[in-house]
N, C-alpha and C positions, 0 to 999 in steps of 0.2 A: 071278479077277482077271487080265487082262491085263497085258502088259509097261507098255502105257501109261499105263494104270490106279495100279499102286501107286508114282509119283513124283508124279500129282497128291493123291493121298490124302496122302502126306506131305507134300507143300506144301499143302492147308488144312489138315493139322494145326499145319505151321508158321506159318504165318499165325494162327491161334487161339493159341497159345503168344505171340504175339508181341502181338497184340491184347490180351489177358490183362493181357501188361506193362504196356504203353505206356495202357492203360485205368486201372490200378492207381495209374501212378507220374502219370497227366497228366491224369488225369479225363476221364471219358467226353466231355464237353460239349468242352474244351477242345482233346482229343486228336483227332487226321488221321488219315483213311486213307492218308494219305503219310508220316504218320510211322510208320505201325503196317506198312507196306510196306519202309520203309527199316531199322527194326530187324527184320525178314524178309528182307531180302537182295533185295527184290523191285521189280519195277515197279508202281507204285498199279495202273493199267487191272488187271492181275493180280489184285490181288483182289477187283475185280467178276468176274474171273472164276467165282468159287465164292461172293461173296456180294454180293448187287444193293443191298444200302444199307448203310452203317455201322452201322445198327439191327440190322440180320441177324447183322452181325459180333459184336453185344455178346449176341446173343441165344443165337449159337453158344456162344460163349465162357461163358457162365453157364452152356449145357446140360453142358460140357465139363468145367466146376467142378464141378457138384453131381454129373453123374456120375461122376467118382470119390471124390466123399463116397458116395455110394448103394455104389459099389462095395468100398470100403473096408468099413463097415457089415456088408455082407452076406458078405465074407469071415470076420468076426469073428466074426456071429449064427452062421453055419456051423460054426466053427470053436473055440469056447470053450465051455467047461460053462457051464451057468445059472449058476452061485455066481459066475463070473467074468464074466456077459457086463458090466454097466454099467461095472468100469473098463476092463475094455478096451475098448470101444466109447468109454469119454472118451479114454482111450489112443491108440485110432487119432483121434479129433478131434483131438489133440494135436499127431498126426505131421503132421498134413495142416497143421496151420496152422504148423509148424515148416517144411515142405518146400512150403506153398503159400501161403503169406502174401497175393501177390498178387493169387488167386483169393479169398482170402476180403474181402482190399478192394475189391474188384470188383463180390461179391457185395453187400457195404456198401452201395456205390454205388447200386449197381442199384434196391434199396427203395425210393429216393427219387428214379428217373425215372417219371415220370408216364405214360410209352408202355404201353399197354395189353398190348401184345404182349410188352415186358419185364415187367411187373408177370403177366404169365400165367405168364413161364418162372418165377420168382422162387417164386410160390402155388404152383406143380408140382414142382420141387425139395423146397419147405417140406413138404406134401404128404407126397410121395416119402419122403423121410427121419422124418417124422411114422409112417407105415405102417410103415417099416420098425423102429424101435424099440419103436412100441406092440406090433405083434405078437410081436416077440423078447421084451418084456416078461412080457407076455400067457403065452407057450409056454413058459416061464423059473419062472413061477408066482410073480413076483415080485408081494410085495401092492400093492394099490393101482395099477396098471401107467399107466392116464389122467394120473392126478397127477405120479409118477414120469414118464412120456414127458414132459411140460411140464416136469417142472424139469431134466430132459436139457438139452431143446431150451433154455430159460433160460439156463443153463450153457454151453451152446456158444455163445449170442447174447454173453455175458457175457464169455466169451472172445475173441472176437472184439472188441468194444470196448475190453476191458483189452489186447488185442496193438496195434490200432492207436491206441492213445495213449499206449503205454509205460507201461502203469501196470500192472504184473505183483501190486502189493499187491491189485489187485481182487479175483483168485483166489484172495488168501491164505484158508487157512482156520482 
């Protein structure tokens, strides 16, 4: 990488981080690329420069979410005995949604835009993380692992609507 190179990397990653927010806290629909510039510290034109529609912006942004669910996951599958892998892998869902709340309202969002190209990121994520847990299931020799990966993924859905409505009794068990 170039000298020039790793200040534009960090600015669309900051731009992404900021988009993320500002998508989260103002809703995709309602929300500006001049507002998602101004909490970036940036000029709007600026960020056409790395993404040519605001669709691109939310598209990045959701790749940028679930990949660090995907990458979270597969540090864990890595890294835990089978007897341990499903609480930690809720364990690491846990942290993400403690340290990225935003991302996962975003993600919320997202389910319910009708743009094709966001409903593609959205399936490839679900996907993505689908594969990842069935197989760790799978390799794990835990019974039943199709059932078990759906009431995962249930659980994480479930999470996600008891964080964003404050209703933490959802989870209780």
């Amino acid at each position: 990488m170039s000298k020039n190179e790793a200040p534009s990397v960090n600015r669309k990653e900051e731009i992404i981080s900021a988009a993320i927010e500002t998508f989260a806290e103002i809703g995709y629909y309602r929300a500006t690329t001049a507002q998602v510039a101004e909490r970036a510290s940036i000029s709007q034109p600026y960020i056409f420069k790395f993404f040519p529609t605001k669709e691109a912006l939310l598209v990045a942004a959701l790749e940028a979410s679930w990949g660090r669910i995907v990458q979270s996951f597969k540090r864990v599958v890595e890294s835990v005995p089978p007897s341990e892998l499903e609480p930690a892998l809720i364990e690491a869902y846990e942290n993400i949604l403690a340290d990225r709340v935003n991302e996962m309202l975003l993600q919320m969002q997202a389910q319910t835009i009708s743009s094709e190209v966001v409903r593609e990121e959205m399936r490839k994520g679900f996907r993505t993380v689908r594969i990842i847990v069935l197989e760790a299931f799978r390799n794990a020799g835990i019974p039943h692992p199709e059932e078990r990966t759906l009431l995962f993924l249930a659980r994480g859905m479930l999470c996600n609507i008891s964080m964003a409505l404050g209703m933490p009794e959802l989870m209780e068990q």
